[in-house]
N, C-alpha and C positions, 0 to 999 in steps of 0.2 A: 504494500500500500504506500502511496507519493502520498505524503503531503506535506503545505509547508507552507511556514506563517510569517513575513515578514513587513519591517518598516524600512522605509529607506529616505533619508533627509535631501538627499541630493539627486536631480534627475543628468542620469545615462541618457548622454546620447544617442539617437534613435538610428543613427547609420551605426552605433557599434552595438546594437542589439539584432540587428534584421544588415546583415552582411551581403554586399553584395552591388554591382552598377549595372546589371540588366534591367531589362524593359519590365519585368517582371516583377524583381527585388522595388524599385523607384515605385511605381503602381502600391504594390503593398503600404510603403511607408505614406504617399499620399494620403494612401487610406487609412490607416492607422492616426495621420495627423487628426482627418476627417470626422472618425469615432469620437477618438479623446476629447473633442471640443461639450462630448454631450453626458448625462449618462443613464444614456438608453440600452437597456440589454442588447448584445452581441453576440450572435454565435457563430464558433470559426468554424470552418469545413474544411476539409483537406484530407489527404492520404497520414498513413500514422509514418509519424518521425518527421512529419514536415516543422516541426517547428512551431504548433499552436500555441503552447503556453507559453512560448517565449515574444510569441504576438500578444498575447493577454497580458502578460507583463509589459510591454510599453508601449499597448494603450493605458495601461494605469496609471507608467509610468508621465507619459504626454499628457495625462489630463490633470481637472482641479483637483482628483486625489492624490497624487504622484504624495510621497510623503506618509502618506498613510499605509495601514495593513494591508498588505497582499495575502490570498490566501489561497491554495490550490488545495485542491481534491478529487482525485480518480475515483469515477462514483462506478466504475468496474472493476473494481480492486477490492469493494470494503465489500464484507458479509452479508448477504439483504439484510440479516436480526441484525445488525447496526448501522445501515445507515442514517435514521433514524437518528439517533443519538450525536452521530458524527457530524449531522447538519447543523441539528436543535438545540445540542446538548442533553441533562439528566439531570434527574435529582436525587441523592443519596437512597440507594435503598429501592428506585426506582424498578429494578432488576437484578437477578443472579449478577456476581459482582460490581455489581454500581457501589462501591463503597465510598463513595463522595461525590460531591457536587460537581459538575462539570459544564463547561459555556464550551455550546458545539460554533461550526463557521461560520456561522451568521453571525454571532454575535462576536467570534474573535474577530471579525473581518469590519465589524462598527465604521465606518466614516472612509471605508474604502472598499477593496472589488472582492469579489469571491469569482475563483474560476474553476466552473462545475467540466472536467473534462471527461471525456466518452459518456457526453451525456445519455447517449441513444442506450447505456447499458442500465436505466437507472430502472427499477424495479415499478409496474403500470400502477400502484396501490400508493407508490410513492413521488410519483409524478404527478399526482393529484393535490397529495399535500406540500407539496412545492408551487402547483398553481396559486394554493391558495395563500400561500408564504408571499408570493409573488405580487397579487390583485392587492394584499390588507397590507401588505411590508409589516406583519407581527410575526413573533413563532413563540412559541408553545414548547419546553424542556418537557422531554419524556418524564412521567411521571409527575407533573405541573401543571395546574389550569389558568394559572397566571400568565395571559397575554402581555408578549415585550416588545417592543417597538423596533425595525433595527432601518438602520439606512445603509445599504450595502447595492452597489453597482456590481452586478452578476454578469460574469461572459461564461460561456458554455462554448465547449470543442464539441466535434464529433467526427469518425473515419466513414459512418456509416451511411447509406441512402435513406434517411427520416421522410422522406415522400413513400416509399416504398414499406418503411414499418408505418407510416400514417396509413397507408392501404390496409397494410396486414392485420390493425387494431392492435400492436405493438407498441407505439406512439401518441401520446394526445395530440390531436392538431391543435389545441387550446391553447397547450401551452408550447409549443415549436412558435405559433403565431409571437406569442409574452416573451418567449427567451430569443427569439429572431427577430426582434426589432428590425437589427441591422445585422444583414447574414456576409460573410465576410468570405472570399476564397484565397486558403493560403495555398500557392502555388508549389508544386513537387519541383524536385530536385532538379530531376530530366528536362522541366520547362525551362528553366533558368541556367544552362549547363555551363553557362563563361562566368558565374561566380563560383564555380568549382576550384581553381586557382587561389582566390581571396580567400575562400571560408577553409581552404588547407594553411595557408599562412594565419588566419585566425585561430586556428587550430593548436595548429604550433609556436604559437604567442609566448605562451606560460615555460615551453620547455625547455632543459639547460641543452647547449648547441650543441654537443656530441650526440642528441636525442632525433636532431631533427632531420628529417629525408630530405633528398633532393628530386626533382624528377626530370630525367629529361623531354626536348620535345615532344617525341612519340610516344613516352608515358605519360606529357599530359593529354595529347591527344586523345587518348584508349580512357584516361577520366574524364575527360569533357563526353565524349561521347557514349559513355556506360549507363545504363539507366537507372540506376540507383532504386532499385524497389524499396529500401528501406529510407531511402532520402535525407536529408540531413544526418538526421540518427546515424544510419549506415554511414556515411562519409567522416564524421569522427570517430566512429569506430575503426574505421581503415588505415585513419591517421594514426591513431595510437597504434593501431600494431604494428604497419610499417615501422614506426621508433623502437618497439620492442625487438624487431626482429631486425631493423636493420639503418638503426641509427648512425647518424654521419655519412651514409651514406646516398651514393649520385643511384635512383633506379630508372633502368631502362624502361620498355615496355614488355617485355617480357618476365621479367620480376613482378612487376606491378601487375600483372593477367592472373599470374598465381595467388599474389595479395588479394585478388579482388574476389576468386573463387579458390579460396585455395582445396575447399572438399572436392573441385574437379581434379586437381594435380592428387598424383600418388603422393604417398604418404610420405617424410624424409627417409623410413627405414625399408620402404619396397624396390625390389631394383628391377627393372624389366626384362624382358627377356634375353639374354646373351650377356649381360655381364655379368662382372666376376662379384658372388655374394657368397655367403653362406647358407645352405640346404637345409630346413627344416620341415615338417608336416604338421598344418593342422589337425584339431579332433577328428577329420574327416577322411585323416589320412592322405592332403591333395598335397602336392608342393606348395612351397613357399618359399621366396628369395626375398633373403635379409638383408641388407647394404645398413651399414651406418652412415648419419650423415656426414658426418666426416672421416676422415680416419687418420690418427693417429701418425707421426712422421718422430725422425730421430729426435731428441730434444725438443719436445713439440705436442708433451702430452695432453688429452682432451679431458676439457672436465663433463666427465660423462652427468653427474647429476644438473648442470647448469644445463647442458642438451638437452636433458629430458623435460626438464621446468621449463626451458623456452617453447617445446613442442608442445605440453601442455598447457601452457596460457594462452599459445596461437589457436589452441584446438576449443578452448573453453569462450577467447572472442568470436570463433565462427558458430559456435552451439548458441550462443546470446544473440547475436547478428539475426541468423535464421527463426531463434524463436523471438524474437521482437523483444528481446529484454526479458522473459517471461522465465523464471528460474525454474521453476516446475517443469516448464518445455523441453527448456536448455539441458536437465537432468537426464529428461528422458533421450535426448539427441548422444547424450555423452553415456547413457548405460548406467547413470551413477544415483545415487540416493540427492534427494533435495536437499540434506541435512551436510552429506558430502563436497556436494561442488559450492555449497556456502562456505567450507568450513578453507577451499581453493580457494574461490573470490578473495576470503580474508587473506589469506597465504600471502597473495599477489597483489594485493591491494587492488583488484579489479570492484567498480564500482556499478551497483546494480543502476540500469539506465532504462526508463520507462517512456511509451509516447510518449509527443509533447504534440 
């Protein structure tokens, strides 16, 4: 579960929030200025990993709230038996562990935004009580009949066709109308592919220089023109393993092919057919040819366990890549217990990363 609650006294500039000098990136921030001036519910639309909460952040940040509480919440991440609570808040005793009093995001978010993302996952029983949050601007603490006032400018994400769960009766149209004031489209990666360049050196801002890649022409080529299904998201992920695997270094386009898919390339320890490996058989009894990735030279010994930890942190960013951040997924991609590739993450300081 995302969430996260902040103030911020000074407003970010909105070219180093929303990266980028295409036709596409300029549009956005127009728009974004546009929103900010008001505040009227927003809801972004876009493919997952484009980037929405970071749109939702500076429209707060460009408007009369900038300064005040920001507050996010993935309303497909929390439990249905709590979202309730996570909105509303409770009151001591309200429920099986409710052992104190607690202000849900409505009210930590008081005098600034709440941003409701995947909203299209929010449970139909509870999109009701959000209408009604919405039309009175009161709520109601689980367990509470005392009505509270709040003033909170709400933008809501969504990856989903909400015309199509409006057909399905999946959706209120009621409230799609309340929270889509002003419906926003944040553009995929693919549409905007010559700020691919920019948002790698944004990327690589924070890192010490031995960290960072180089590319050359033909490997930016093969990235401007890649289509990034996971889109932003995916492109920082790339970057960082690029530096993990091959910092300070210049990569061609062929390095960067395998960076970019690398579960299509064999594995570093499979070797193809006709060279020289070593012969084992799986359970199944079939061959198998072992190569290491490196091998060993006179003076010049390998540390085998830094081998092994770089093949598996590269193997643990393509399992999170594919499963869109989703650690449960990612467990299952890698064969390993949820409880185990957390306990990697922490190893490696890999940091769980959710749409935005």
């Amino acid at each position: 579960m995302r969430e996260m609650v902040q103030t911020r006294s000074d407003q970010a500039a909105l070219e180093t929030l929303i990266i980028g000098s295409s036709a596409a990136a300029r549009h956005l921030r127009d728009m974004i200025r546009r929103v900010a001036r008001s505040n009227a519910s927003v809801m972004l639309c876009g493919p997952s990993g484009s980037g929405k909460e970071l749109v939702a952040r500076a429209i707060h940040d460009e408007g009369v709230r900038a300064g005040q509480a920001f507050s996010a919440i993935n309303c497909g991440a929390i439990p249905a038996d709590l979202i309730e609570s996570e909105l509303f808040g409770h009151e001591k005793g309200s429920f099986t562990g409710a052992t104190a009093r607690r202000i849900g995001h409505f009210e930590a978010s008081e005098g600034g935004t709440l941003f409701l993302d995947e909203i299209g996952d929010m449970r139909f029983d509870m999109q009701v009580k959000l209408l009604r949050v919405l039309e009175d601007r009161t709520i109601v603490r689980v367990g509470s009949s005392e009505m509270r006032r709040v003033d909170v400018r709400v933008i809501s994400a969504t990856h989903q066709d909400l015309g199509a769960a409006i057909a399905d009766g999946k959706f209120r149209e009621d409230l799609f109308f309340r929270l889509g004031v002003v419906v926003l489209q944040v553009p995929s990666l693919a549409s905007r592919a010559e700020d691919v360049p920019a948002l790698i050196r944004h990327f690589q801002r924070q890192m010490p220089a031995d960290a960072k890649c180089r590319f050359d022409d033909a490997a930016m080529t093969l990235l401007m023109r890649h289509d990034w299904p996971g889109n932003v998201r995916e492109l920082r992920n790339f970057v960082e393993r690029a530096s993990v695997l091959h910092g300070g270094e210049t990569l061609g386009a062929e390095a960067t092919a395998i960076l970019l898919n690398p579960t299509a390339a064999p594995a570093p320890w499979l070797a193809v057919a006709g060279e020289h490996a070593d012969l084992s058989a799986d359970d199944d009894g079939q061959s198998i040819h072992l190569v290491h990735p490196k091998t060993p030279a006179p003076g010049r010994p390998i540390d085998l366990k830094r081998e092994i930890e770089t093949i598996e942190l590269e193997q643990i960013h393509v399992a999170l890549d594919l499963a869109d951040g989703i650690i449960s997924e990612a467990a299952r991609l890698l064969s390993l217990k949820r409880t185990t590739l957390i306990e990697k993450m922490r190893k490696y300081g890999v940091q769980q990363q959710q749409a935005a």
